[in-house]
C-alpha positions as CSV (number, residue, x, y, z in Angstrom):
1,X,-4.5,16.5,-13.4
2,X,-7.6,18.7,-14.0
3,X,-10.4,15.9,-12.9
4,X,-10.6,13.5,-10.3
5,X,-9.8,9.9,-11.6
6,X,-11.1,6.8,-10.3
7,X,-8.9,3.6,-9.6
8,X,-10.3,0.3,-8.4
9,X,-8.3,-2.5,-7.5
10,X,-8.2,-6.2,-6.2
11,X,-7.0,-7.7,-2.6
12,X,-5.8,-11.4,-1.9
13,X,-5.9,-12.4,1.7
14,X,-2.6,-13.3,3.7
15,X,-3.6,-17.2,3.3
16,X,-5.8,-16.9,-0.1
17,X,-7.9,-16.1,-2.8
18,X,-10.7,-14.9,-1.0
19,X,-12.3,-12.2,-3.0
20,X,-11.8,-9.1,-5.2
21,X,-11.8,-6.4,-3.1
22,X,-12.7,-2.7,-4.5
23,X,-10.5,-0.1,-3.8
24,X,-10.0,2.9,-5.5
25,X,-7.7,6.3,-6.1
26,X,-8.1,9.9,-7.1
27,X,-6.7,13.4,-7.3
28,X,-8.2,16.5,-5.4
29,X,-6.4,20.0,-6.1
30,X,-5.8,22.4,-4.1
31,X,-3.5,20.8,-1.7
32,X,-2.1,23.0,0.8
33,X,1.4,24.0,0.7
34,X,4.0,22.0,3.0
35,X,5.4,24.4,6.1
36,X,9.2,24.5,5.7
37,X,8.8,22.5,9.1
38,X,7.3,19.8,7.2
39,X,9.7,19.9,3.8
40,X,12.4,18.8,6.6
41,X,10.2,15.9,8.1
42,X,11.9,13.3,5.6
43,X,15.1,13.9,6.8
44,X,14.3,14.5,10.8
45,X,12.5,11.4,10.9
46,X,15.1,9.1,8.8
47,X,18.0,9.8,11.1
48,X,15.8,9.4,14.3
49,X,14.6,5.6,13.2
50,X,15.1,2.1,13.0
51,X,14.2,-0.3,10.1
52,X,11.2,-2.5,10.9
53,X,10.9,-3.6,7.1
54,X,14.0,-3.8,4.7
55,X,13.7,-5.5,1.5
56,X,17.0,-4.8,-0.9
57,X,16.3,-7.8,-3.4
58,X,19.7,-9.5,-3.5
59,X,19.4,-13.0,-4.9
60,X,20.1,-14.8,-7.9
61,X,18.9,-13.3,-11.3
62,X,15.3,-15.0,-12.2
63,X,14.2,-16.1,-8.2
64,X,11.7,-15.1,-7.2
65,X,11.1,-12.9,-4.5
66,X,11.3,-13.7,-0.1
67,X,8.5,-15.5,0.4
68,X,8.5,-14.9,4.2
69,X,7.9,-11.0,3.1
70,X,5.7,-11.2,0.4
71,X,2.7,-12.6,-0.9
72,X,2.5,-12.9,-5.1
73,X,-1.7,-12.3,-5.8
74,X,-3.0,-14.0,-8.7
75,X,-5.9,-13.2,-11.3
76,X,-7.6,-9.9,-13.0
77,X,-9.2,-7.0,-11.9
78,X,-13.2,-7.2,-13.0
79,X,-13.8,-4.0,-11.0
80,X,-11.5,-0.9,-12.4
81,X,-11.6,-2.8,-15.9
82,X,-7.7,-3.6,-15.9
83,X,-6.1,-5.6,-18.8
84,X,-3.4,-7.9,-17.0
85,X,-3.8,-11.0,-15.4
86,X,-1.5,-11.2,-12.4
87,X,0.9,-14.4,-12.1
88,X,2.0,-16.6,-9.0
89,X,5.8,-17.3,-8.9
90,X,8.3,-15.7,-10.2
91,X,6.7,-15.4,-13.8
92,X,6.6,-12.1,-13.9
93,X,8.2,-10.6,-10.8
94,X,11.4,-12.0,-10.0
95,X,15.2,-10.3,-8.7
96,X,17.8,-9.4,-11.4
97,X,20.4,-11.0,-9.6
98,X,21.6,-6.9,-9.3
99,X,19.8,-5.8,-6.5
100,X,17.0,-5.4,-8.0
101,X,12.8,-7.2,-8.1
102,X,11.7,-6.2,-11.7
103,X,7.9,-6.6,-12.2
104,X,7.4,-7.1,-16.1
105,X,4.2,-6.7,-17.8
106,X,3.9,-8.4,-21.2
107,X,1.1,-8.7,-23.6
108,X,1.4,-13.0,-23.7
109,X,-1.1,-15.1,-22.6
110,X,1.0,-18.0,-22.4
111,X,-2.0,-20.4,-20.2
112,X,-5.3,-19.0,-21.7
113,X,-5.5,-17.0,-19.0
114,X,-9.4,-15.4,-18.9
115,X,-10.4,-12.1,-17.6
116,X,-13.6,-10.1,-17.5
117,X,-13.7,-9.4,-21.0
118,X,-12.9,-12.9,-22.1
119,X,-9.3,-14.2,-23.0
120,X,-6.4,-12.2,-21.2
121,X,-4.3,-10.2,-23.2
122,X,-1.8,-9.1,-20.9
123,X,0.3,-10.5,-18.1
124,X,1.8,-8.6,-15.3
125,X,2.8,-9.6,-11.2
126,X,1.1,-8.1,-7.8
127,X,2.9,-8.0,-4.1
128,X,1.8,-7.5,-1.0
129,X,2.9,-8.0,2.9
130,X,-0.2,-8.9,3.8
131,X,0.2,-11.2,6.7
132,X,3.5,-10.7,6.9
133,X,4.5,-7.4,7.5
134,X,1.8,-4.3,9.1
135,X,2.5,-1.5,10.5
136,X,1.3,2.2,12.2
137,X,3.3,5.1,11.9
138,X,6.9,5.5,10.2
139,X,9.0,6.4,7.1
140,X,7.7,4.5,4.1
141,X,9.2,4.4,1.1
142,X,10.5,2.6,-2.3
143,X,13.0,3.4,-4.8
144,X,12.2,2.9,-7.7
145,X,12.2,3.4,-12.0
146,X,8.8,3.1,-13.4
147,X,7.5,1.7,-16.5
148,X,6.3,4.2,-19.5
149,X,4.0,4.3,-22.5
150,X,0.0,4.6,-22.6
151,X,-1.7,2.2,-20.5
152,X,0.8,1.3,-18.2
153,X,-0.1,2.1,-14.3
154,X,2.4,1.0,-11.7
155,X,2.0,1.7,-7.9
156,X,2.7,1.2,-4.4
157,X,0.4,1.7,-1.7
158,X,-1.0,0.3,1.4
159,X,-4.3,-0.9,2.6
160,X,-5.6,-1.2,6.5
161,X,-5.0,-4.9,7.9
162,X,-8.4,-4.9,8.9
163,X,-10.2,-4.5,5.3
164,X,-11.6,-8.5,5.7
165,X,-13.5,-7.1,8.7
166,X,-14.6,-3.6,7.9
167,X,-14.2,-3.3,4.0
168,X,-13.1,-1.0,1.7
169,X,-13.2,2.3,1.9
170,X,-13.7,1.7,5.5
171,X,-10.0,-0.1,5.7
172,X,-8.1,3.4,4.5
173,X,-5.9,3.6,1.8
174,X,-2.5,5.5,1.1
175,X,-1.5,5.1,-2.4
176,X,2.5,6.7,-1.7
177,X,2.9,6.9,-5.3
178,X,0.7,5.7,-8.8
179,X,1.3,6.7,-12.8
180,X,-0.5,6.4,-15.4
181,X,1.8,6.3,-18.7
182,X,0.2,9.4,-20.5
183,X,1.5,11.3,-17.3
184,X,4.9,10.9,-17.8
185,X,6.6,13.5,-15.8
186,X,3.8,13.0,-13.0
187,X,3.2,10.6,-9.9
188,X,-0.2,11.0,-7.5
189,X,-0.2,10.5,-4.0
190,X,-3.8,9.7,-2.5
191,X,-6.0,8.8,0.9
192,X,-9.2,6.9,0.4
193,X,-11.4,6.4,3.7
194,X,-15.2,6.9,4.3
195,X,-16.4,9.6,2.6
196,X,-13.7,10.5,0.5
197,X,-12.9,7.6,-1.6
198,X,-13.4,7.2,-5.3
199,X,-13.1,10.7,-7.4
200,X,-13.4,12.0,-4.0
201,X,-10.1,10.6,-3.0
202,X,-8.0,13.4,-1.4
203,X,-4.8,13.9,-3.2
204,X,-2.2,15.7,-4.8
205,X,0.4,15.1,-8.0
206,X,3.9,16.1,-8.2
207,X,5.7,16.9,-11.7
208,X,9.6,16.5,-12.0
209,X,10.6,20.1,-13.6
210,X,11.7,20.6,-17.4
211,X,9.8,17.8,-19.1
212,X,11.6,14.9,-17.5
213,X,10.3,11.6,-16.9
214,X,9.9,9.5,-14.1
215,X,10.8,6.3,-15.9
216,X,14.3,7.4,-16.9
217,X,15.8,6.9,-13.8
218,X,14.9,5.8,-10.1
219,X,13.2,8.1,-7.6
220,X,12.3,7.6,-4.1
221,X,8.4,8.0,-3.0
222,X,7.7,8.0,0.2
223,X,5.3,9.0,3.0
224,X,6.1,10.0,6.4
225,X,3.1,9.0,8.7
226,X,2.3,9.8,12.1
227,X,-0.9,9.7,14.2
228,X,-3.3,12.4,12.3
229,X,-0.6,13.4,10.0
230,X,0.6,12.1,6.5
231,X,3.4,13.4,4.2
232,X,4.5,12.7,0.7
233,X,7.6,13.3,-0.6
234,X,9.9,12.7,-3.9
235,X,13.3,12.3,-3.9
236,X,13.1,14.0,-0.3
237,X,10.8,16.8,-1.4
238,X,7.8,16.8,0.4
239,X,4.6,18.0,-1.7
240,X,1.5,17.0,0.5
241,X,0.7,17.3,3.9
242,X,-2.8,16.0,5.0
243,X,-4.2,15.7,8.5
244,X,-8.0,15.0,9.9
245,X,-9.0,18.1,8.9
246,X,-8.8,17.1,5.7
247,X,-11.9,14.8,5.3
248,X,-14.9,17.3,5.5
249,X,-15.6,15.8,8.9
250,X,-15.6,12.2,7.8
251,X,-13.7,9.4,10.0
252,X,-9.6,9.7,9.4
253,X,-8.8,5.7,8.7
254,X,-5.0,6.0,9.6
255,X,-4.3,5.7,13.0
256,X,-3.9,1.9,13.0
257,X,-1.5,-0.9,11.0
258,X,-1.6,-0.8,7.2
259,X,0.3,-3.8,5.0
260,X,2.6,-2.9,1.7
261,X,1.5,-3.5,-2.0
262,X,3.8,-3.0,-5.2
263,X,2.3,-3.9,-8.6
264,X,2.2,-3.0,-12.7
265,X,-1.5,-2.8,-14.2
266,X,-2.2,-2.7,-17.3
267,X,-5.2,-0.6,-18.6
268,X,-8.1,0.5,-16.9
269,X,-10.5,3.4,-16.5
270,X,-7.9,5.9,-15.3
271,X,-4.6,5.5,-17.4
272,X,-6.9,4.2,-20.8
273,X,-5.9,0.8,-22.5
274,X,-2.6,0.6,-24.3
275,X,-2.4,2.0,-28.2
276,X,-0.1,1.4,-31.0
277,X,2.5,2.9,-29.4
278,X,2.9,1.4,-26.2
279,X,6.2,-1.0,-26.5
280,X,6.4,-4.6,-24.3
281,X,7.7,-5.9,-22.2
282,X,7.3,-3.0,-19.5
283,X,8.8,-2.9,-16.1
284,X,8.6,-1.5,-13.0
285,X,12.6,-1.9,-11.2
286,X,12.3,-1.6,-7.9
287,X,15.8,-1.1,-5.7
288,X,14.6,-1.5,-2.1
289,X,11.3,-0.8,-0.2
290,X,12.4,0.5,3.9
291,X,10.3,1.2,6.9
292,X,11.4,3.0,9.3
293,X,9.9,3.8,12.6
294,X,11.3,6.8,15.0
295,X,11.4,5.5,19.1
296,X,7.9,7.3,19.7
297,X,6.4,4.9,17.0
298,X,7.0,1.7,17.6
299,X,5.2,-1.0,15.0
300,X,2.1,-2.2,15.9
């Protein structure tokens, strides 16, 4: 994109519903060109780790996903203006008995479900790892086949285990990968801290060549993350390479344990509300979500 965008989103605590918590995403050009040292960071780092995370979704079709992994949130999103209410249980994000955990946004509202603007119109599901799972440093990544039309806005990212005690932007954030449906050959990759969070987020996109789209088959996004360094890659290809010297001088929030999040929104300032044309159900198919972390990084 042209502009910077602005994404603000809601955290559930490890043992609750304790508040909504902003947090938000953007896109910066101008970001500097991987080294060819760095294009071959993905594959360096992959054959020099060893998992510390590994969820491949193998169950039954319709369960619902390993609770001792992941936490389902619950509720909407008053803050970035997002359509869905997100559901507990395995309502809308549940294994396909294939291998696969399929979040599924649908415009129900089968429990008068209210939201910000009154009665929900939309229904969708939002993980994290939050108490469960943190870590510093490592591979991170997710394979995955996205959802498509206007209005839909699937992502996975991470936020700093220590957001209930500092805040957001404070916490960090590394969104690995976000769409919004009326890019659909484009994913964003973005770090929000102090000073550079918002439309100031410092980012980058990356476009699959010849008009193809991201939600007709899986891709892998991931980052590769190492004190004072972050890389994002696609499908192995690295396209972002950001380092402290990066935020104008403000504080880099990375050096410390972040948990997972995967989840489908629906509407909101950035990707625009759904139009006429946007089909449902929509889902986001996820195959597996791996960290890795090399012998010099052990987990926090």
């Amino acid at each position: 994109m042209s502009s910077p965008h602005l994404n603000r989103r809601l955290l559930v605590s490890a043992l609750s519903v304790l508040a909504l918590v902003s947090a938000t995403s953007g896109f910066a050009s101008g970001a500097p060109t991987p080294s060819p040292a760095a294009q071959g960071s993905v594959t360096a780092q992959a054959s020099a780790a060893a998992a510390s995370f590994t969820d491949d979704f193998d169950g039954a079709a319709g369960s619902a996903v390993d609770g001792s992994k992941w936490q389902t949130e619950t509720g909407d999103n008053v803050n970035n203006h997002e359509r869905q209410y997100y559901t507990a249980g395995n309502s809308n994000a549940a294994l396909d008995g294939q291998g696969h955990l399929v979040i599924t946004a649908r415009k129900e509202n089968p429990n008068n479900y209210q939201c910000w603007y009154g009665t929900c119109q939309y229904t969708s599901a939002r993980l994290n790892t939050s108490g469960k799972f943190t870590q510093s440093y490592g591979h991170v990544e997710a394979r995955m086949k996205i959802p498509r039309g206007q209005g839909m806005w699937p992502a996975f990212w991470m936020l700093g285990d220590d957001i209930g005690q500092v805040g957001w932007p404070n916490s960090g954030e590394i969104d690995i990968m976000e769409n919004v449906g009326f890019e659909p050959s484009t994913v964003h990759g973005t770090l929000h801290g102090p000073g550079y969070s918002g439309a100031a987020g410092i980012g980058a996109g990356y476009t699959l060549p010849g008009g193809q789209a991201f939600a007709d088959d899986f891709h892998t996004f991931a980052i590769d993350w190492a004190p004072n360094s972050i890389s994002w890659s696609v499908d192995g290809n690295v396209y972002q390479h950001r380092t402290p010297a990066d935020t104008g001088g403000n504080t880099w929030a990375f050096n410390k344990p972040f948990f997972l999040i995967l989840n489908l929104a629906v509407g909101g300032y950035w990707p625009g509300d759904p139009d006429n044309n946007t089909t449902f159900p929509q889902q986001l198919v996820v195959d597996h979500v791996r960290v890795t972390t090399s012998d010099s990084q052990p987990p926090a």
